[in-house]
C-alpha positions in Angstrom: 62.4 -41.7 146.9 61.8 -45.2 145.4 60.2 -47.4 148.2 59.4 -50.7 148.0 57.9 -52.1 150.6 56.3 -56.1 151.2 53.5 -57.7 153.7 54.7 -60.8 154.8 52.0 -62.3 156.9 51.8 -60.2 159.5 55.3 -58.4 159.3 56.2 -56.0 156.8 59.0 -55.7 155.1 60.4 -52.3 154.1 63.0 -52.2 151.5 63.8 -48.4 151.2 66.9 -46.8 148.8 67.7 -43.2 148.0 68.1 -41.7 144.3 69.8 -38.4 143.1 67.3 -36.5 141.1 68.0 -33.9 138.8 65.8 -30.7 138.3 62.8 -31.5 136.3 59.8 -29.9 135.4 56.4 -30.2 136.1 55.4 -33.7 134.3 53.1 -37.0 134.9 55.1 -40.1 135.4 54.2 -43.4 134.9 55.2 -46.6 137.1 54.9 -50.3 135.5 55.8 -53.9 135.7 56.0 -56.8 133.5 54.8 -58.9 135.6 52.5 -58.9 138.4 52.7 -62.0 140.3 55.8 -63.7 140.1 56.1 -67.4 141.5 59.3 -69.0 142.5 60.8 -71.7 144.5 62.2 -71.5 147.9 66.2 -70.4 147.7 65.7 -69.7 144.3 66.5 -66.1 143.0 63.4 -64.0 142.2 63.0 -60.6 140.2 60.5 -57.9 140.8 60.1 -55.5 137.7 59.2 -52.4 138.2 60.0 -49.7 135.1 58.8 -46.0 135.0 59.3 -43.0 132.8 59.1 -39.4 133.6 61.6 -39.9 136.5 65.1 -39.0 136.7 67.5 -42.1 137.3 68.2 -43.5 140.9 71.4 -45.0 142.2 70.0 -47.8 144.4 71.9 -49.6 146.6 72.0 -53.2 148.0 70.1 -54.3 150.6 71.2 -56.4 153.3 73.0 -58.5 150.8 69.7 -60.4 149.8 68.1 -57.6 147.0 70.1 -55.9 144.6 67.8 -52.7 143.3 68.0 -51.5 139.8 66.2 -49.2 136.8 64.0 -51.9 136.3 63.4 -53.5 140.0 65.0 -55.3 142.6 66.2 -58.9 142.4 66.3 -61.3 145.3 69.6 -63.6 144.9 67.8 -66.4 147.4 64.1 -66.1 148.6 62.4 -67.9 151.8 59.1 -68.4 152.4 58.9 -65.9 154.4 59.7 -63.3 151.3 56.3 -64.1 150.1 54.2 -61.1 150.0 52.6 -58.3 148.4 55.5 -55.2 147.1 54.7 -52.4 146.2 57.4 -49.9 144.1 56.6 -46.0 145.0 58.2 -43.5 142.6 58.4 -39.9 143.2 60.1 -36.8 142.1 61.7 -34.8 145.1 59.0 -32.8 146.8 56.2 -35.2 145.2 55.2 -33.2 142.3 55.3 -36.1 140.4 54.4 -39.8 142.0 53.3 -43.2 140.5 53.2 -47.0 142.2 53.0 -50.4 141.3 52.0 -53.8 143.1 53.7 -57.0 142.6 52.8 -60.4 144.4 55.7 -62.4 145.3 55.0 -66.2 146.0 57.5 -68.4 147.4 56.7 -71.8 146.4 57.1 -74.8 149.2 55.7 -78.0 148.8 53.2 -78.9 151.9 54.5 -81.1 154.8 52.9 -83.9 156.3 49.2 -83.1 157.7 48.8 -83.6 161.7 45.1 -84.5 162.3 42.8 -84.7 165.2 40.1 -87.8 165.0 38.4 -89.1 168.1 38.9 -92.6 168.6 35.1 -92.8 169.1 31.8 -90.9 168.9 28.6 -91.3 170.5 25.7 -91.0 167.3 23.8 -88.0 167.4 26.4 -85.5 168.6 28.3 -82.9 167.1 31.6 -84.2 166.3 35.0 -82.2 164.7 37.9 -83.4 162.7 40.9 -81.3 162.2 43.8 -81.7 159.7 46.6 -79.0 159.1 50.1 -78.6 158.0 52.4 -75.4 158.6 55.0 -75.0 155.6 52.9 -75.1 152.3 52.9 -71.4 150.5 50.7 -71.0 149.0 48.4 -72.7 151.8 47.3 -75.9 151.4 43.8 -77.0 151.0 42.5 -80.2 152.6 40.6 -83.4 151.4 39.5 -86.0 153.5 39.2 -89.7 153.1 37.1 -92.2 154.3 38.0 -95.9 153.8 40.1 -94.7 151.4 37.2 -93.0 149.3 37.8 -89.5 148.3 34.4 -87.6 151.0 33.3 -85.1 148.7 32.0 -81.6 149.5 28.4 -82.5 149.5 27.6 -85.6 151.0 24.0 -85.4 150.0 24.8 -85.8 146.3 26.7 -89.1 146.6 25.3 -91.9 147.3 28.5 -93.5 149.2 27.9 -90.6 151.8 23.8 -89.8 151.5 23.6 -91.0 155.4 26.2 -88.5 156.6 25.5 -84.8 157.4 28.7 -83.6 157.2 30.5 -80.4 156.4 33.9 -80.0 155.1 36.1 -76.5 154.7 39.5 -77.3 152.5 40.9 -73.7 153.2 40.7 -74.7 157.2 40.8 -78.2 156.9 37.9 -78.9 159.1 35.5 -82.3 159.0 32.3 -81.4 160.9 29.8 -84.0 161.4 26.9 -82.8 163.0 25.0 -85.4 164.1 27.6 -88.4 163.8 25.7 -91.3 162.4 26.1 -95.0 162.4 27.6 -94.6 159.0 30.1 -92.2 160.1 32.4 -95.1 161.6 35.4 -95.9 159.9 39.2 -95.0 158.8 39.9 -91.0 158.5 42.7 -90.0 156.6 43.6 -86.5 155.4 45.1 -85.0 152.2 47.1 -81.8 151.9 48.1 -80.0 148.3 48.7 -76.4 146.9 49.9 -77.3 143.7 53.6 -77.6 143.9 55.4 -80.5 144.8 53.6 -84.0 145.9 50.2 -83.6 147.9 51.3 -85.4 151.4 48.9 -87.4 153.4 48.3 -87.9 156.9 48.1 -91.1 158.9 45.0 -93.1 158.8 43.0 -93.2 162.1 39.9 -95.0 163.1 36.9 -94.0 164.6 34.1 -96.1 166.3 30.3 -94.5 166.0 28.7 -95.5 169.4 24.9 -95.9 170.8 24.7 -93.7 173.7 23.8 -96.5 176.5 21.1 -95.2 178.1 20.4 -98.6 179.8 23.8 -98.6 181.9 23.1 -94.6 182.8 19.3 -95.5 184.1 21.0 -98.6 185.6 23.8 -97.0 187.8 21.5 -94.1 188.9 19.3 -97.0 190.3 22.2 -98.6 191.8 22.7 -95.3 193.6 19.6 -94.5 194.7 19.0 -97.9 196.2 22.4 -97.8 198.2 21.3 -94.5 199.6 18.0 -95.7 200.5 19.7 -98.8 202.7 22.7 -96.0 203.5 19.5 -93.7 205.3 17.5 -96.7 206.3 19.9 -97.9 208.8 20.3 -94.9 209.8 17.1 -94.6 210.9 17.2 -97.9 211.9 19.9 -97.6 214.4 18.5 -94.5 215.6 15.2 -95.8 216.6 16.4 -99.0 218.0 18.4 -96.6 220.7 21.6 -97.4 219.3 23.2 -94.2 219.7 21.4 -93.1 222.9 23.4 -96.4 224.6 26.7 -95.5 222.8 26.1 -91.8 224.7 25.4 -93.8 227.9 28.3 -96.5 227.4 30.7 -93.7 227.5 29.5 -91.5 230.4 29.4 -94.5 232.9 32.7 -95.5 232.7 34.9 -95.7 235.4 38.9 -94.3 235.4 40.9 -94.9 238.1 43.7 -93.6 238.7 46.6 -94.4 241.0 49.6 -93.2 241.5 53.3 -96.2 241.7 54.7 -97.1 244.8 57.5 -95.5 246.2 60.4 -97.0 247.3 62.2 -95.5 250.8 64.6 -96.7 252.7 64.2 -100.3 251.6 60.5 -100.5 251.8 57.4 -100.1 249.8 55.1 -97.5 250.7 51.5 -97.4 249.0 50.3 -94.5 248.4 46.6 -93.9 247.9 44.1 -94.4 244.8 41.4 -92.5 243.8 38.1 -93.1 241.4 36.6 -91.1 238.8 
């Protein structure tokens, strides 16, 4: 059988065609390709080489239209990014007395899109703070950079003197922009770059973000506020209570006086009263 099979991302790809063998005997084969990793653009046609000796010849087939298999490999008429992936050729005699394999890399090319990010509007100094920035169609996968007012933030803040005030951390395979704490300093606009070599690196939008003094003055203040209106809140309370207040509201209601009487009624064109009664 000669097998070809890819990994792309997390599916596979199995590419399988049948071949005719004649009777051979006992022998060591040998499986090669020209070239290893082979990069191409999107819905552009890609090869594959793949030679060996000390086979007998296949007669591959087509497969679904999109690979055409031959001698020397198979040949995509139109790849998608989704074709990228590792392929490996498998060639053995019938009954595996003879076997040898090759890998190739496949890598669509696609330029990256525009970056999405995630930036706080603000951020209280001292706390831990994180940025995001990705983007979804770039193969190979982008890397990030981030920009501060413009200003290229470079890996090691320490070592500039533009950014010796920040302690920051920045991952371009993930795009993240940690700051931990967020200083004074850290205010300003955020932008964020993607590239992966092919095509135009694409940028995101610019977004600002405040760095603010937590205001432990209001806190103190409004728990003060709060604890004074509960101290009036139980002191009338107590107040009320000790001044009888509820003792006469218990009284004010068990004195009081219902009656009850029932209409007149009307016979024989006169009024008759009938009698009332107290509670």
């Amino acid at each position: 059988m000669l097998g070809t099979k890819a990994k792309v991302g997390r599916k596979q790809l199995l590419l399988f065609t049948s071949m005719i063998l004649c009777s051979l005997a006992l022998g060591r084969g040998a499986v090669q390709t020209s070239e290893p990793v082979v990069q191409v653009a999107e819905n552009k046609p890609a090869k594959l080489s793949c030679s060996y000796s000390g086979f007998s010849s296949p007669r591959p087939p087509s497969y679904e239209d999109r690979v055409t298999f031959s001698d020397s490999g198979i040949t995509f008429h139109s790849v998608t990014r989704k074709d990228t992936g590792m392929y490996t050729c498998m060639v053995s005699e019938e009954g595996g007395n003879t076997y040898g394999e090759v890998t190739v890399q496949l890598i669509v090319l696609v330029p990256p899109s525009k970056p999405t990010i995630s930036v706080p509007a603000s951020a209280t100094i001292g706390t831990r703070v994180v940025l995001t920035c990705s983007e979804t169609d770039g193969s190979p996968p982008s890397e990030y950079f981030w920009f501060k007012d413009g200003v290229l933030m470079p890996t090691e803040p320490k070592n500039n003197r533009a950014f010796s005030n920040s302690s920051y951390s920045l991952n371009h395979k993930t795009g993240e922009l940690i700051f931990d704490p967020v200083s004074a300093s850290d205010a300003g606009d955020y932008t964020c770059e993607a590239q992966n070599g092919y095509g135009s690196p694409m940028k995101s939008d610019t977004v600002h973000m405040d760095a603010v003094e937590l205001n432990v003055g209001g806190i103190v203040a409004a728990v003060l506020v709060t604890l004074i209106l509960l101290g009036v809140l139980i002191f009338g309370i107590w107040f009320a209570y000790n001044r009888g207040y509820f003792d006469r509201a218990k009284k004010g209601t068990s004195n009081k006086k219902v009656i009850y009487s029932q209409p007149t009624a009307r016979r024989d064109g006169e009024f008759r009263q009938t009698s009332s009664f107290l509670v």
